[in-house]
C-alpha positions as CSV (number, residue, x, y, z in Angstrom):
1,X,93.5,74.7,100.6
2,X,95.1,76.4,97.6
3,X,96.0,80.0,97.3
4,X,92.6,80.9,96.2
5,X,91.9,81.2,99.6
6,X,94.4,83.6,100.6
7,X,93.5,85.8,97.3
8,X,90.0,85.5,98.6
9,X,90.6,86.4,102.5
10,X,93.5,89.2,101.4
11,X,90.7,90.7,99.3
12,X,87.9,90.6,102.0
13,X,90.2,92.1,104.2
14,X,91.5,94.9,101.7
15,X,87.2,95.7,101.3
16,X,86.8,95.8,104.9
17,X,89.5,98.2,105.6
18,X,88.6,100.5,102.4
19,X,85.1,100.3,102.8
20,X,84.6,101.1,99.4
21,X,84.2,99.8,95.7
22,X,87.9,98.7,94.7
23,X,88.5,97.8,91.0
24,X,89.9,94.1,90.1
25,X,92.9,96.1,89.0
26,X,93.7,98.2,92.1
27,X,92.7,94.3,94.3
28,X,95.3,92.7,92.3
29,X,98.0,95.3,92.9
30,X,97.7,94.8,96.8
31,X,97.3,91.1,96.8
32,X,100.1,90.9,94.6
33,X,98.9,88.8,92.1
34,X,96.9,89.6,88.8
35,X,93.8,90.5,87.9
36,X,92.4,88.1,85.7
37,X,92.5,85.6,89.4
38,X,91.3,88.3,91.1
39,X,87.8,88.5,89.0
40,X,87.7,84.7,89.0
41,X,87.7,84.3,92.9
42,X,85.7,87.2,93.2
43,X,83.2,86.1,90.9
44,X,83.1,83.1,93.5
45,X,82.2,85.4,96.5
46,X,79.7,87.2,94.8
47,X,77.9,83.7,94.1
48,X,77.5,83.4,97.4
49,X,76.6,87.0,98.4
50,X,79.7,87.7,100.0
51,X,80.6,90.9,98.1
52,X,78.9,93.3,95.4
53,X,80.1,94.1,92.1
54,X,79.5,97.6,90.4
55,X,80.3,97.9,86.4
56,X,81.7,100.7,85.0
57,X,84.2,103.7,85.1
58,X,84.0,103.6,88.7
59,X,83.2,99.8,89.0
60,X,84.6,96.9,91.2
61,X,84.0,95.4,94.5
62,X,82.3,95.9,98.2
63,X,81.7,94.0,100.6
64,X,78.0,93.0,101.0
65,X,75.9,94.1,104.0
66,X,77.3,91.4,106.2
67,X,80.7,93.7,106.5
68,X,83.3,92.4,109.4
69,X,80.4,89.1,110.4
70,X,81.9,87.3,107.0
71,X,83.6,84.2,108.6
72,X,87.1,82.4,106.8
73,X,85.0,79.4,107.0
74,X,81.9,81.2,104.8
75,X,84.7,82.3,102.5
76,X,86.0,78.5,102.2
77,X,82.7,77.6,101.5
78,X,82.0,80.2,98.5
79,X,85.4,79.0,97.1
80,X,84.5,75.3,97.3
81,X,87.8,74.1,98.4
82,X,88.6,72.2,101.6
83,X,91.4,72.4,104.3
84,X,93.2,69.5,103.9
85,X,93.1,67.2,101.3
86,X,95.2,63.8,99.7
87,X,95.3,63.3,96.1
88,X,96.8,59.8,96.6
89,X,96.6,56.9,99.4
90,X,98.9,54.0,100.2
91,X,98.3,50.8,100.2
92,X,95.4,48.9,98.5
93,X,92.0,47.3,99.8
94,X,92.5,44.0,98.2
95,X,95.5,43.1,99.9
96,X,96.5,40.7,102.5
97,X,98.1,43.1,104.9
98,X,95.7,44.1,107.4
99,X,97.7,47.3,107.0
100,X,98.1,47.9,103.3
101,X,94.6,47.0,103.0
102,X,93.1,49.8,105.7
103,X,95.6,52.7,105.5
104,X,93.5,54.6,103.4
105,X,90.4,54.7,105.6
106,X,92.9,55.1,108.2
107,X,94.4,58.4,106.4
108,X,90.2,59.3,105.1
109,X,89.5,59.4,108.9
110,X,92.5,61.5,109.9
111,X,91.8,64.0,107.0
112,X,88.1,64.6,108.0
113,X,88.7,65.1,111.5
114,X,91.4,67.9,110.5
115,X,88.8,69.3,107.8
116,X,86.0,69.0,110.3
117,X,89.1,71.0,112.8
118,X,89.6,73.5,110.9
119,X,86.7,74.3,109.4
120,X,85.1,74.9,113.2
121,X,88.2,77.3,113.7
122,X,87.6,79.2,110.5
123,X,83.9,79.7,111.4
124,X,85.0,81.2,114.9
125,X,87.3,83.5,112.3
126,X,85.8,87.0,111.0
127,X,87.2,89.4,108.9
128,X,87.2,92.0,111.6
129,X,89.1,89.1,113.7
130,X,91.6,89.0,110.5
131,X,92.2,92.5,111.0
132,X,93.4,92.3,114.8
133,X,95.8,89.4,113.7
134,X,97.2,91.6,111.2
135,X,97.7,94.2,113.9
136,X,99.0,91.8,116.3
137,X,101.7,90.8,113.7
138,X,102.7,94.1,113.1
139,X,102.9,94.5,116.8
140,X,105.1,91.6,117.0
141,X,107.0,92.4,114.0
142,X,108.1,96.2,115.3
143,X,108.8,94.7,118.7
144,X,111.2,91.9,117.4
145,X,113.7,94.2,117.1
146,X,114.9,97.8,118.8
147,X,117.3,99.9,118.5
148,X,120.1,99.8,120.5
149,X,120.1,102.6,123.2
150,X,123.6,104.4,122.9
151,X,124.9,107.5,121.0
152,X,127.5,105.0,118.8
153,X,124.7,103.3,117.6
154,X,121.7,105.0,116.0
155,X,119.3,102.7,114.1
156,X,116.4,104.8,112.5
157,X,112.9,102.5,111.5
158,X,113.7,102.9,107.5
159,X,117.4,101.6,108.4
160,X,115.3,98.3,109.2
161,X,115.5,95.7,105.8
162,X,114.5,91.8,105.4
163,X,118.1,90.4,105.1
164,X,118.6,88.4,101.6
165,X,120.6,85.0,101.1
166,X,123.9,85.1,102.0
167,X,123.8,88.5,104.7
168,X,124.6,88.4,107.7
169,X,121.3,88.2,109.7
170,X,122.6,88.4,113.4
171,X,120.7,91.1,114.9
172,X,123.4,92.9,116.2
173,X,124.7,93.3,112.2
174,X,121.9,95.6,112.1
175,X,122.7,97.9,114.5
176,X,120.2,96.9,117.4
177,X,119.6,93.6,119.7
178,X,116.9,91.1,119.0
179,X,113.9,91.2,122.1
180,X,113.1,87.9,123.2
């Protein structure tokens, strides 16, 4: 899976929650990436019938009727890429060893059964389904840490930071306690 994929899911998800055209430009700008790979992964879903495009001043992309029913696994499929895959085996055919010589199918096996894994979990997985992980993270995310409750020690929600390399990142550094 290369990072098509999340360009192409982020994107999906960004329609679903807009629920209207979005340019290539405006796409790019939330996915964090640039918009020349934006038009060529959404060219991709649009092959398939996944989204709509719409030329012109107000041009760009929608979903297509199917809305929230578009699976990750659909998605995967319009981008022709695969979950797991090995660019190089061990061993060799022609040798001696019984291992050296069936390591390969060995790993071939292993790698279809996760492909054939995580492909059936990515066409249990809608858009709409995205969307409630997203709100379960954020969920998670404000939950992780709260402020401490006394008056020495107020903490307000835009006090909260990621913490870079090299700061302290002990939660009590930042003025609350960490919930387990």
């Amino acid at each position: 899976m290369t990072g098509n994929f999340c360009v192409a899911v982020h994107a999906l998800v960004y329609l679903n929650h807009k629920g209207e055209t979005v340019s290539s430009e405006k796409l790019a700008e939330n996915i964090c990436t640039n918009p020349t790979r934006v038009r060529k992964v959404m060219s991709m879903l649009k092959k398939k019938g996944l989204v709509k495009s719409q030329e012109g001043l107000d041009g760009g992309y929608i979903l297509s009727d199917k809305k929230e029913n578009i699976s990750l696994g659909q998605i995967l499929d319009a981008i022709n890429e695969k979950t797991v895959c090995l660019n190089w085996h061990s061993g060799d055919d022609d040798m001696d060893c019984l291992i050296a010589s069936g390591m390969a199918g060995i790993m071939d096996d292993i790698v279809e059964n996760l492909n054939y894994s995580c492909k059936d979990y990515l066409d249990k997985t809608t858009i709409k389904t995205t969307l409630n992980f997203k709100r379960e993270y954020y969920v998670r995310r404000r939950n992780a840490y709260r402020p401490v409750q006394n008056e020495a020690c107020r903490v307000s929600k835009k006090s909260f930071r990621a913490v870079g390399e090299g700061e302290k990142t002990h939660a009590g550094d930042l003025g609350c306690e960490r919930n387990e």
